[in-house]
N, C-alpha and C positions, 0 to 999 in steps of 0.2 A: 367102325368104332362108335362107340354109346357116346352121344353129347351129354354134356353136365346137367343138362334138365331132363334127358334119358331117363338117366341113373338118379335122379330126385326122385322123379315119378316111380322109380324101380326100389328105390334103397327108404325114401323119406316119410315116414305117418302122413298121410293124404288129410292135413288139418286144415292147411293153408290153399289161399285161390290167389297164387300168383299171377304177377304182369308179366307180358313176356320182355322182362329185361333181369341181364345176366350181370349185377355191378364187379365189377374188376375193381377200380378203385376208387380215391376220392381226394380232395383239397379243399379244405373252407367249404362253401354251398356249394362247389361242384360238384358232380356225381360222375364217373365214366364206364361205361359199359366193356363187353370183350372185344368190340370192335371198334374203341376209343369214342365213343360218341358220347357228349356232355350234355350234362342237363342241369337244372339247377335246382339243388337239390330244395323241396317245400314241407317234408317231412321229418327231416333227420333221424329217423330211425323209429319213428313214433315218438317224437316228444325225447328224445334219448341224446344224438349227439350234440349236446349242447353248446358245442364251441364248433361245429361243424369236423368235416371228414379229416383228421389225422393231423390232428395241431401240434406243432413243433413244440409248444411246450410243453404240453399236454403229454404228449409221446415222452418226452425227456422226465418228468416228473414221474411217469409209469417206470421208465425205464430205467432211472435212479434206482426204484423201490426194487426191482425186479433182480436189479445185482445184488442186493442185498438178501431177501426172504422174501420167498412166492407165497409162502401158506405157515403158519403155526395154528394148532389148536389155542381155543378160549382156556385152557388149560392153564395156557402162562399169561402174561402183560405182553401189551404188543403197542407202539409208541403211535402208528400211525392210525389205528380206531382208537387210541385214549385221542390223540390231537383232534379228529375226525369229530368225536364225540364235542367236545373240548368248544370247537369250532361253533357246529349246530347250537348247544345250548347257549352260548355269549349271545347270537346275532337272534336266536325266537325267543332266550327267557325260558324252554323246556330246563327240566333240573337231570333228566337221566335219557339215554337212547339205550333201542338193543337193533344190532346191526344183524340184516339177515341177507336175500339174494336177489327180492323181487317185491314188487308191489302189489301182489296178492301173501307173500310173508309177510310186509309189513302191516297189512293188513287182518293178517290172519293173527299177530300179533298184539294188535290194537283190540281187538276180539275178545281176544284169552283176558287180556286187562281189566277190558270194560267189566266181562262176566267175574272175576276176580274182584274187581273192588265194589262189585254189587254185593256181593256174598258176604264179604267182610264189613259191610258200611250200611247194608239196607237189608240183607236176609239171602237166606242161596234158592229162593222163589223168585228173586229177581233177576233175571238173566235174559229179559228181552231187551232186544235192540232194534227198533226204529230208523229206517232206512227209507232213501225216496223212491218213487216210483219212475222209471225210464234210466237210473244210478245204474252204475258199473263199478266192484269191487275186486274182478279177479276169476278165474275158473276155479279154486281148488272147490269143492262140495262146499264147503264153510263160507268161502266170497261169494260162489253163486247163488248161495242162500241170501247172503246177505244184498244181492244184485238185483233190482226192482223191476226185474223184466221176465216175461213168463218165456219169452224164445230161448232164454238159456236155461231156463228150470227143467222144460217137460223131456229132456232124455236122460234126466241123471235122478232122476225120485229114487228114495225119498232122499231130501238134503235135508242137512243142517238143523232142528227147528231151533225158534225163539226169535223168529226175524219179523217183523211188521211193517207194513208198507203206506208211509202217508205220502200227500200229494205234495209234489213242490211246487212254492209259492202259495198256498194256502196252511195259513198258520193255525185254525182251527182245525182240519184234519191232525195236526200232529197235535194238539192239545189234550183229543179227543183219546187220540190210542195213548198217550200218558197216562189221563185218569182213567182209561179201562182195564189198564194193563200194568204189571208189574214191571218197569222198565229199568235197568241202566244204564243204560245210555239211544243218543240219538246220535247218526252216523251218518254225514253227508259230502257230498261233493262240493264246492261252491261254483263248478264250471262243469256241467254234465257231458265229459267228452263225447265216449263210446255212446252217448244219446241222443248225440246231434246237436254240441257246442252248445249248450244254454246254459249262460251264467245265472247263478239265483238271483232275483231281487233282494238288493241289500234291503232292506224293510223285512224281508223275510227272513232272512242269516243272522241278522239282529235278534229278530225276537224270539226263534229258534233256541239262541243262547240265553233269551231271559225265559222261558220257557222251563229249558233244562236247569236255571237257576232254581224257579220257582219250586221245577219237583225235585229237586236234590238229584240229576240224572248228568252224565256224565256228557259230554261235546265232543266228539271225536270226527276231527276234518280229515277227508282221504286230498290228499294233497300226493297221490304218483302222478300225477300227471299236470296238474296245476303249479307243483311246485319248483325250488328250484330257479328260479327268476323267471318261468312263464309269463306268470300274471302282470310282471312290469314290477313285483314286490318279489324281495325272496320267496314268500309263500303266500300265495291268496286268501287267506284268513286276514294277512297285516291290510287288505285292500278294503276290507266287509271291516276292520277295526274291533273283528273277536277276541275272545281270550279262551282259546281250545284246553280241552283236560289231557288229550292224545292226539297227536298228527302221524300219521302217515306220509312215507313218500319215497319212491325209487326215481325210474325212470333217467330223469336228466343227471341226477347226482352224482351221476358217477362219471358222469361225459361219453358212454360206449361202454363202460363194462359193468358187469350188473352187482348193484347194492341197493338192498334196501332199509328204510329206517322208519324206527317205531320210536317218534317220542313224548317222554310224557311228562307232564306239569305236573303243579305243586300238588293236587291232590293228588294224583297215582303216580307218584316218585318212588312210592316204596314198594306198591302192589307186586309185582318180581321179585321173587327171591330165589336162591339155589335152588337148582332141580324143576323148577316149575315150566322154563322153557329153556332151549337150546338152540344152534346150528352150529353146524360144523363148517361150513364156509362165511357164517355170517361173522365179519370186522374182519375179511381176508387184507392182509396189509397193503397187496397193490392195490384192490378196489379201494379201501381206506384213500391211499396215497393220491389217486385217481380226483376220489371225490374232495378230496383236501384243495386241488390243485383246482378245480371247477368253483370251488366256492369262493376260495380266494380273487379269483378272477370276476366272479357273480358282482360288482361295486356297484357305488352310488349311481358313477357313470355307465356302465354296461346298461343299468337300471332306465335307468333314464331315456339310452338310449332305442330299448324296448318300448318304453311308451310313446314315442316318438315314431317307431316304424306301425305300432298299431294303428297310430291314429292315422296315419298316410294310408295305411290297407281299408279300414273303415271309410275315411270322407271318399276314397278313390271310390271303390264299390259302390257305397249306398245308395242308391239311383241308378246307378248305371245302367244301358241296353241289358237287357234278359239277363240282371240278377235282380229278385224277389225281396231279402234280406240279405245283413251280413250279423252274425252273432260271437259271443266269445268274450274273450277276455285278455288283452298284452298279446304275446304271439300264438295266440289259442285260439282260431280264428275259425267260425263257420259259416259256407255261402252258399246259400238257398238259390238255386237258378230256378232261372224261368223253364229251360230246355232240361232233358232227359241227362242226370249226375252225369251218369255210366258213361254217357255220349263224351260229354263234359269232360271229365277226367282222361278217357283216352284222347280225347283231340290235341290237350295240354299238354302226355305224354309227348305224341309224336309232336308238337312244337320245341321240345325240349327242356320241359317243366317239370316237377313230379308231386304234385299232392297227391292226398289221398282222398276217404271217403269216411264218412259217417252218420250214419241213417239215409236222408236223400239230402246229403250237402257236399261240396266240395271245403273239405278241411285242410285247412296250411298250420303247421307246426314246424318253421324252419330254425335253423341255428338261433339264439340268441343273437351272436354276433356277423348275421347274413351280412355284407355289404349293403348298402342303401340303393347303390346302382343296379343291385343285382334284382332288391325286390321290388322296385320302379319296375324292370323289364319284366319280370316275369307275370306282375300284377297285369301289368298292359297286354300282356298273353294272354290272360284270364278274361279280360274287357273285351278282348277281340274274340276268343271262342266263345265264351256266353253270349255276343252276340250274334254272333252266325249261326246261334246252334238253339235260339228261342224257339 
């Protein structure tokens, strides 16, 4: 008889380079495998299960929605993406969202916008968009375009055009493609995950936004992965003290099940109109109800307490035996070792850990609300393999 990773390899698109673990199921930051074996979970799903594995209330607020209606079309009004909507703009100040499935739609989204209110406000020559180099926006042809890395460009040409590529942290490279270029917008990360966790210099993120002031260009922060109470703020824009024209953001919002959101401020509130973009699962009521339930929980104090576990990951790390660097942002965290990631990473597995990876770093994106005990022990996992493994 075919084991389950058989029949993966037999039945599944050969995209992904699994670990060999098989999760069965979960609780809070624990993770368990088919042969009950715990680990504690340091990824959540990539930045996704934001309250950690199958929270009781979590579950129960799905589950509310779920006896009621699984799915309506945008057709009709639906109570829990108005609430959803509702929710998001009170706590950013956005004045409209449009709810789609993922964070390359919400980004693909913020896209169509940008190029929309260039055409309408500056001419339909202006439809380039300014992107950083090492940025991550998404696979579809139109994110990868817009993705500042040539290892995801060269098997999918031609992509997208209208994409330009300045340097982060250097404010004259992006000065430079505004006055060369017919621009609407400029489109950034503030935490370069898929790059290898480098947060921008706020110095940089700042003038960025008086930059796009000066040339009348539109600010659109991709916020799927930063957002969400990563950063230790709802959204890491409130951290840099910006004032974005469009955000972006899936990923944690939804606590495990996928929605994403495109929204946008007082200049492009209105750019959207009928017919211009759609989904058919985008504002599905249980995702709604999902993300309804994660925000509400996202408080002062969860807040708070996120800055509180970064700084404990940061002072523990920084120095320590064979690690190099630690970078990042809230529980966005990247650690440069001294010793081979790859090595790194697996030894962590088999102690019972499970980060992941990003460029040559050992990255942790756990629950929000990991216990403190849990990432005391695990970090001290991390302490002990990085140093026997310099």
């Amino acid at each position: 008889m075919q084991s389950f990773k058989e029949k993966d390899k037999k039945y599944i698109a050969n995209t992904y380079g699994r670990f060999d673990i098989e999760v069965a199921y979960g609780k809070g930051s624990y993770v368990y495998d088919i042969n009950d074996r715990e680990y504690i979970d340091l990824s959540s799903g990539i930045a996704v299960n934001t309250l950690g594995m199958a929270d009781d209330e979590w579950a129960l607020a799905v589950y509310d929605q779920l006896k009621k209606c699984q799915h309506t079309s945008n057709l009709y009004y639906s109570e829990p993406c108005v609430r959803l909507a509702e929710i998001l703009c009170e706590r950013t100040g956005a004045k409209k969202v449009f709810f789609g499935n993922s964070g390359a739609e919400a980004n693909e989204c913020a896209i169509k916008v940008a190029r929309l209110w260039g055409a309408e406000n500056k001419g339909s020559e202006y439809y380039n968009i300014i992107t950083l180099k090492n940025s991550f926006h998404g696979r579809t042809i139109t994110t990868l375009a817009a993705t500042g890395q040539d290892v995801f460009h060269k098997d999918f040409t031609p992509l997208t055009e209208g994409f330009l590529y300045g340097e982060a942290n250097n404010l004259e490279s992006i000065e430079v493609l505004l006055k060369e270029n017919k621009c609407c917008a400029v489109m950034m990360e503030l935490v370069q995950g898929e790059g290898g966790v480098l947060a921008l210099d706020h110095d940089f993120a700042v003038g960025v936004s008086n930059l796009c002031e000066k040339y009348n260009t539109l600010l659109v922060i991709d916020e799927v992965q930063t957002g969400n109470g990563r950063s230790g703020e709802l959204y890491a824009y409130q951290c840099y003290g910006l004032k974005p024209d469009v955000v972006s953001t899936a990923k944690g919002l939804g606590g495990g099940l996928p929605i994403g959101a495109c929204m946008m401020y007082e200049k492009t509130e209105n750019v959207l109109k009928p017919s211009l973009h759609g989904s058919t699962f985008g504002g599905n009521p249980i995702a709604c109800a999902s993300a309804i339930h994660v925000l509400n929980r996202i408080d002062s104090k969860l807040l708070s307490e996120v800055k509180e576990k970064s700084k404990y990951v940061f002072d523990t790390l920084n120095g320590a035996d064979g690690i190099e660097s630690v970078s990042g942002l809230g529980l966005m965290i990247g650690i440069k070792t001294t010793g081979d990631v790859s090595i790194i990473l697996q030894k962590c597995i088999e102690k019972g850990i499970l980060p992941i990876k990003a460029k040559n770093k050992l990255r942790l994106l756990p629950a929000l609300n990991i216990p403190m005990e849990l990432l005391v022990k695990a970090v001290d996992i991390i302490k002990q393999v990085a140093s026997e493994n310099k």
